[in-house]
C-alpha positions, 0 to 999 in steps of 0.5 A: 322068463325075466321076471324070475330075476324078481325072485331075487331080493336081500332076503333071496340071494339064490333061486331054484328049478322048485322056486320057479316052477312055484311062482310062476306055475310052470311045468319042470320043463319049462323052468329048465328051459328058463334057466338054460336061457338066462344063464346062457346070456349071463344073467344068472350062474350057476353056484352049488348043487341046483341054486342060481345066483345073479349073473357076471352079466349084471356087473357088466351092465352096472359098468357100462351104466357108470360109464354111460348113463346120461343121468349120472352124466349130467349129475355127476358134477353138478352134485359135486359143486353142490356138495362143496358149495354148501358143505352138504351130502347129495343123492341122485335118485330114479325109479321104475315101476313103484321102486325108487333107488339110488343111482349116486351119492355125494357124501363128504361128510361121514358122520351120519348115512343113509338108509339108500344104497345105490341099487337099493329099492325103497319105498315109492310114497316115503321121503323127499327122494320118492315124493319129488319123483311121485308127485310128477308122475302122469295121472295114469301112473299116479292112478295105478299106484293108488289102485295096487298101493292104497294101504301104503299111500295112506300110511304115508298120509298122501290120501285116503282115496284118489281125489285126495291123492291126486290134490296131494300130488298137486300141492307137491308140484307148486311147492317145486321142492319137498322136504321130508323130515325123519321119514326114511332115516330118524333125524335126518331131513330130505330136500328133494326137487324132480329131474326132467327129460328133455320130453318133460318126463320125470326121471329121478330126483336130486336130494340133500340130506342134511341133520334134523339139527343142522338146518335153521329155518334160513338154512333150509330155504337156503338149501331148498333153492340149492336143490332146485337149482341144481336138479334144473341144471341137471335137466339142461344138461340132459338136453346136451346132444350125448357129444356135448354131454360128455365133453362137459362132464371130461372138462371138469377137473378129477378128484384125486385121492387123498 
């Protein structure tokens, strides 16, 4: 039944009892009864005629993760003081199963964007956000990618095959920090180093992105060790009891409207 909210996509903004019964292969039955329940717990609603849309649930739940979430906790100052500090944009960033998204952003300066929106999928095997994400996965979790993304592993020039994959992932892990160039976005360059639970699991990623031709050799190792720093600083504090953790990010001083 959940997974019928993966019909939703930008392309798909509204879903029906025929769409459903389509990719699921469900009888008609079936599909009402999935309809009742999602949209009795608010996770979907009703819009025109038989259509659905996402939920008044959904907002509720993205409220509670702004307010809540230990990640966007930790980061949230720390991206700050990063921002400030070398006069650069941030980005928070997590996945789950081959999607990575933004979580937060840190962007004073507006003069160039992102192609990542907070709560935009994007692709697993492009781009610093992903990669510094990729390359800590467990070799379970690497293999199974290999085996249902090969063709896109490829493209991305992370391996023909697992062996070259797995070395791949390897060299990503000694080198700490990754840095993409034009990946993602052309012209832009993505510093990206991995953030860890208190278990060591990876969880997301914390990436500069800066202009092709606003970072000389010296700037980017610069900004590479402010990556790391940073991310590092981000897994200390998830170690915080949640106590600890949300009196650190009250402490520090709120920004005020311009």
């Amino acid at each position: 039944m959940l997974s019928i909210l993966n019909l939703f996509t930008e392309e798909t903004s509204f879903i029906t009892q025929d769409d459903i019964i389509g990719s699921l292969g469900c009888s008609r039955a079936t599909a009402y009864r999935y309809l009742k329940s999602l949209s009795s717990a608010g996770l979907i609603g009703p819009v025109h005629g038989s259509a659905y849309m996402v939920g008044s649930r959904i907002i509720e739940l993205d409220r509670l993760v702004r307010l809540h979430d230990p990640i966007l906790l930790a980061a949230r100052g720390v991206m700050e003081e990063l921002a400030r500090r070398d006069m650069t944009n941030v980005m928070l960033c997590c996945y789950y199963g081959d999607k990575v998204m933004c979580a937060d952003t840190e962007w004073p300066d507006p003069s160039y964007k992102s192609s990542y929106e907070r709560g935009r999928p994007m692709p697993m095997f492009l781009g610093a956000t992903a990669k510094a994400i990729l390359a800590h996965l467990t070799p379970y979790q690497q293999r199974n990618l290999m085996l249902w993304h090969p063709s896109e592993i490829a493209a991305a020039g992370l391996g023909q095959n697992w062996d070259e994959f797995r070395a791949n992932m390897r060299r990503l892990r000694r080198d700490k920090v990754v840095v993409s160039y034009g990946e993602i976005d052309t012209g832009l360059i993505g510093i990206g180093a991995p953030i860890f639970s208190i278990e060591k699991k990876v969880l997301g990623s914390l990436v500069i992105i800066v202009p092709n031709g606003a970072a000389s050799k010296a700037r980017l190792e610069k900004l590479k060790q402010a990556a790391l720093e940073a991310a590092e600083k981000i897994t200390l504090r998830l170690g915080l009891p949640g106590g600890e953790l949300r009196a650190a990010r009250a402490s520090r001083p709120r920004r005020t409207a311009d």
